[in-house]
N, C-alpha and C positions, 0 to 999 in steps of 0.2 A: 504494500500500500504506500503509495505518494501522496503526499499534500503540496497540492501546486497553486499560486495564486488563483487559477481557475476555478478552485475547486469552491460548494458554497459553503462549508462545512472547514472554520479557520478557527484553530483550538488556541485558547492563552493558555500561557501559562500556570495562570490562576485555575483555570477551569481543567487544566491536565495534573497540577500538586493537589488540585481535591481531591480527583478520583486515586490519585498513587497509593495512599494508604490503605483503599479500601481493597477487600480481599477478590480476587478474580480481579482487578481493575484492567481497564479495555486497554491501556496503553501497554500492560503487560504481556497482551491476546496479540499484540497487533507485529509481534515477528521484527521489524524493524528499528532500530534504537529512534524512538522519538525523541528531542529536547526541543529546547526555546531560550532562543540567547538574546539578550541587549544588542543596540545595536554597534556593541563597538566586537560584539561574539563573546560573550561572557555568559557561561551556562546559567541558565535560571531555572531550569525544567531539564531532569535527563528520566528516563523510562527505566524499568530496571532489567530491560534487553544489554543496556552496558552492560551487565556483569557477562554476560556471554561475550560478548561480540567485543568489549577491549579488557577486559576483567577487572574493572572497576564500580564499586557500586554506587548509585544515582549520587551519592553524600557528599564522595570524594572527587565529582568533580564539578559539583557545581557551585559556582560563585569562580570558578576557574575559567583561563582563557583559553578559547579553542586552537588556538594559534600554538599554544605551550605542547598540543599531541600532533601538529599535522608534520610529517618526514621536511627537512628543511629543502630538500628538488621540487615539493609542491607548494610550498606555502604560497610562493608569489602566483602561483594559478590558483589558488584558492580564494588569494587578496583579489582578484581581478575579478571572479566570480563573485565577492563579498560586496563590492562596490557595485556589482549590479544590482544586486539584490538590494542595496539602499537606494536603486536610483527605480526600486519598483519594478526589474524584470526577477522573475522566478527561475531559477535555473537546475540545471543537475553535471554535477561534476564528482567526479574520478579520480581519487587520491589514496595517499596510506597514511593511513594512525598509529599516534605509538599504543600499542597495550601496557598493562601493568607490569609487564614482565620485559618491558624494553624491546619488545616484538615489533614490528611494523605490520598492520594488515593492508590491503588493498580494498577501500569502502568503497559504495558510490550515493552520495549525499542529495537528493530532492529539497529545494526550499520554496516556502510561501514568505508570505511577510502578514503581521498584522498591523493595521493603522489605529494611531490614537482618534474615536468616533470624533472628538472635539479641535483636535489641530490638523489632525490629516497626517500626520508625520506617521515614519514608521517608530511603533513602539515595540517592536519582537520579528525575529526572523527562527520562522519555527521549519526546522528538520526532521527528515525520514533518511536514516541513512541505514545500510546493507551492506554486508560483503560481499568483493567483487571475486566471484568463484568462477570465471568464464577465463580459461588459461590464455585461451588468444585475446580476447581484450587486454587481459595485464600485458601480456607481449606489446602488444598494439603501443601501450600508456609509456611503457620501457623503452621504446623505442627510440634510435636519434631521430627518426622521420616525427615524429609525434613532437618529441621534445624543440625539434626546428621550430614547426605550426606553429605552436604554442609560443612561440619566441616572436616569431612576427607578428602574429595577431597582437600579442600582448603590447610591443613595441608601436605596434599603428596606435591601438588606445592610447599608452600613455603617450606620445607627442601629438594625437590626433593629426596622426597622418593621412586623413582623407582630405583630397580637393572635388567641391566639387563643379560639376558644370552641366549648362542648363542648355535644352534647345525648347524653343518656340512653339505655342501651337497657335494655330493663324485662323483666320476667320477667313476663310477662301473666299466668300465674294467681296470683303471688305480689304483686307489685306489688313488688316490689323490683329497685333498679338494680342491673345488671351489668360493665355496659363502659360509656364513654363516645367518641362517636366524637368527633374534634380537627378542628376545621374553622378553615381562618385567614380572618382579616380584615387587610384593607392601609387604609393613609392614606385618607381619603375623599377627596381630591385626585388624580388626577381619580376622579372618578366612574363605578367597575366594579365589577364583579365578580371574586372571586378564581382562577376559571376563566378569566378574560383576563390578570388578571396572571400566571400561571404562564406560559399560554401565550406572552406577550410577553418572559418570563425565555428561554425555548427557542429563541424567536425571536436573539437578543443573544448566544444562546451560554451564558447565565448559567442554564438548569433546574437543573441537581444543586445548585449553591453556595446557590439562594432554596430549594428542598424540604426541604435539609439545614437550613438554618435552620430553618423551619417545624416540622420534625419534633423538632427539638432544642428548641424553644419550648413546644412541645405536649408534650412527652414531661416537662417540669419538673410537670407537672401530677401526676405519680405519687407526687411525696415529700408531697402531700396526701389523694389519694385514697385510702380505706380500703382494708385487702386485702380480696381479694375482689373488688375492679371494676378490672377491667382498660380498657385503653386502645383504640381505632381510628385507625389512622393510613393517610391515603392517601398514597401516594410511586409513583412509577415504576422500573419496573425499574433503571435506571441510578444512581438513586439508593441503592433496595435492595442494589445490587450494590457501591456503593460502601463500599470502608475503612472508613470511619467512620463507616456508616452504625448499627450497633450502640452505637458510642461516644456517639453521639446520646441513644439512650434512655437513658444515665447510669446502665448497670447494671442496667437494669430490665425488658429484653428478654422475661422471662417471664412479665411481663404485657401485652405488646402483641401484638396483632392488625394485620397490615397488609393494606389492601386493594386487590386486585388490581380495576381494572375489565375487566369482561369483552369490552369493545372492544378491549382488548390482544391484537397481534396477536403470535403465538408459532411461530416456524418449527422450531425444534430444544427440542422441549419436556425431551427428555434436559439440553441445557446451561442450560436456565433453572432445570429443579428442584435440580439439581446446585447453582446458584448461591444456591438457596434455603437450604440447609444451613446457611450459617453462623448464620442466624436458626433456624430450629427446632432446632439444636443446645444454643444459645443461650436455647430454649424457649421463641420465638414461636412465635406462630398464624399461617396465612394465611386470609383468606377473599376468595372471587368476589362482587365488586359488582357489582351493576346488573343481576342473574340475569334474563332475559328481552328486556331491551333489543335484542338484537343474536344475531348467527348463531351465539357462539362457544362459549357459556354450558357446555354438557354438554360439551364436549371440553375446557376448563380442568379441571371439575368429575374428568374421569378421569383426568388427566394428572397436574393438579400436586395434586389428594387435598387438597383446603383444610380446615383444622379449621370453618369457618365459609360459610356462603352465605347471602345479603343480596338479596330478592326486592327486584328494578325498583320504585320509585315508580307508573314507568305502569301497572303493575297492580296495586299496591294502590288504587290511586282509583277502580279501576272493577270492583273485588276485590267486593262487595257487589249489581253489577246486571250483570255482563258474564259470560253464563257458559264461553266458552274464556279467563280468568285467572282464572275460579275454579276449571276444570277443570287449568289449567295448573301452578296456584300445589298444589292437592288432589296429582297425580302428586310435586309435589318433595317436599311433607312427607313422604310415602311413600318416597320413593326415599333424602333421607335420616334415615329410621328406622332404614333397612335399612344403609347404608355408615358410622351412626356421626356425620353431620357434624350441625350448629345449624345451624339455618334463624331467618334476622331476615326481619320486614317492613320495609320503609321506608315515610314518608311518611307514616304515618296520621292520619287528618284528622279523624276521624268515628266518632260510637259505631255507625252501622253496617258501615261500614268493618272495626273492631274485633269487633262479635258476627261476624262471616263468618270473620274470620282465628281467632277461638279457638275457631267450629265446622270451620273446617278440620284443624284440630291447631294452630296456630302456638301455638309457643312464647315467643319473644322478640321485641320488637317497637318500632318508633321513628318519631316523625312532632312534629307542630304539636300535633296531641290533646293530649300530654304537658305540651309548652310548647316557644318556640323556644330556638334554641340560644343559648348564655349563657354568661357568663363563667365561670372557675372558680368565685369565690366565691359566685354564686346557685346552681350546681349545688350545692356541697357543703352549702347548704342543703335542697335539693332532697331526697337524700340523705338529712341526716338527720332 
């Protein structure tokens, strides 16, 4: 069992030290060492699963700092995980503990966090932690390839080594910009793409901590842009879901658009839009990326009702000579005329590209034609 900020069921400490003494108590039932630490990681709550799993019982180590058991090769991926978790993302990470006998084991730690109801702050960061019994994982963790990951991710966060850079979305019969979508760039060291470095943040444990940055980087960009153009930001659910994730845009929430890509897979579509609330309450937008790419497209489109939809790349390039994505791309404009939502091209390349998409209807529209994506300050030329 995990407890992850999603979860509705977020235990204090108060209410997990009541039940400890009593006989049968559930946290004893519940297999994984539970505790609840302050927020600087100072035990306040440990379950009496410690006595197995480091062989210390709940007494001896609380009022104690966590930081005193973690093996000294993990603690600073720990700290970087720890810093997420006060900035409101829930994470799960992969370390060793010292036990009582001077042992190190191999856990892997789940956190929530709970808020003070009256300032909002976080007042506890409550753990599920487990041993990590999966031989090739520990391989995996041991590894100089892992230990690398970890070394760059960690190093982009602390210098906040992301730049980022925006391209345009345009009002195709007006020619004036709208939104700008925020795309990051990483150290050219090594040599990738920003679709690998995310993915090697998720990889390490560290997604929400690098997205959060990103988004908070890109979102600086609004105390320039005129009113009237609002923002595009991709993030993932976990991160959208996170605390602080509104804290991010600096107040600016009612001019960003976040984009969902439509390869997100959604099983309980009720607890996802539910979770969307606090942003469109807030007065974002949502819109479905990558419309056409994948199976999932129309059933986001009904479910979570996005202010925005953002037609696939691979068919705007072949939007001009292929006629099921013109036939395809022809049904969305119509479909939403009808429910209300903005329809974007991607990717346009091409003045024929372009005459197809504004004999179709489009409307708004973003590609290489324009120009590539670019720093702020060439946009705001751009602009004006």
């Amino acid at each position: 069992m995990s407890f992850r900020q999603t979860t509705p069921f977020r235990p204090s400490a108060r209410a997990a030290a009541a039940l400890e003494p009593l006989p049968g108590s559930i946290a004893d039932h519940l297999g994984d060492m539970i505790s609840a630490h302050a927020p600087d990681g100072t035990y306040r709550y440990v379950s009496a699963a410690s006595k197995e799993l480091l062989g210390y019982a709940p007494d001896e180590l609380i009022g104690e700092s966590a930081y005193d058991y973690f093996h000294p090769d993990d603690a600073a991926k720990v700290a970087v995980a720890h810093r997420g978790a006060l900035q409101g993302a829930p994470f799960t990470v992969s370390y060793r503990l010292r036990r009582k006998d001077n042992e190190y084991v191999w856990v892997e730690t789940t956190t929530g966090v709970v808020d003070d109801p009256d300032t909002g702050e976080i007042n506890e960061i409550v753990c599920s932690t487990r041993p990590l019994s999966d031989r090739r994982a520990v391989e995996r963790l041991t590894s100089d390839e892992y230990r690398q990951s970890l070394d760059r991710i960690q190093t982009v966060l602390d210098q906040e080594g992301i730049s980022p850079v925006y391209q345009p979305v345009y009002d195709l019969e007006t020619g004036r910009v709208v939104a700008c979508e925020a795309l990051a760039r990483f150290p050219e060291e090594p040599e990738r793409g920003p679709d690998r470095w995310f993915a090697e943040a998720w990889e390490v444990g560290l997604g929400v901590p690098l997205e959060l940055l990103a988004v908070r980087l890109a979102a600086e960009a609004l105390q320039q842009l005129p009113e009237g153009i609002s923002l595009c930001i991709n993030a993932s659910p976990p991160t959208i879901f996170s605390d602080r994730f509104l804290e991010c845009l600096g107040g600016h929430a009612d001019r960003v658009t976040v984009e969902l890509t439509e390869h997100l897979q959604v099983e309980n579509y009720e607890g996802f839009t539910a979770k969307l609330a606090p942003l469109r309450e807030a007065g974002g937008n949502v819109a479905i990326d990558d419309f056409g790419a994948g199976y999932a497209s129309l059933r986001h489109i009904l479910k979570v009702r996005p202010e925005w939809i953002k037609l696939d790349i691979s068919l705007t390039e072949r939007i001009d000579e292929n006629q099921i994505a013109h036939a395809l791309a022809t049904s969305l404009v119509s479909f939403a005329d009808e429910v209300g939502v903005r329809v974007v091209a991607e990717g346009i390349e091409t003045d024929e590209q372009l005459e197809a998409l504004l004999e179709i209807g489009f409307r708004y529209g973003q590609g290489f034609y324009f120009g590539v994506p670019a720093p702020l300050d060439e946009v705001l030329e751009r602009v004006s």
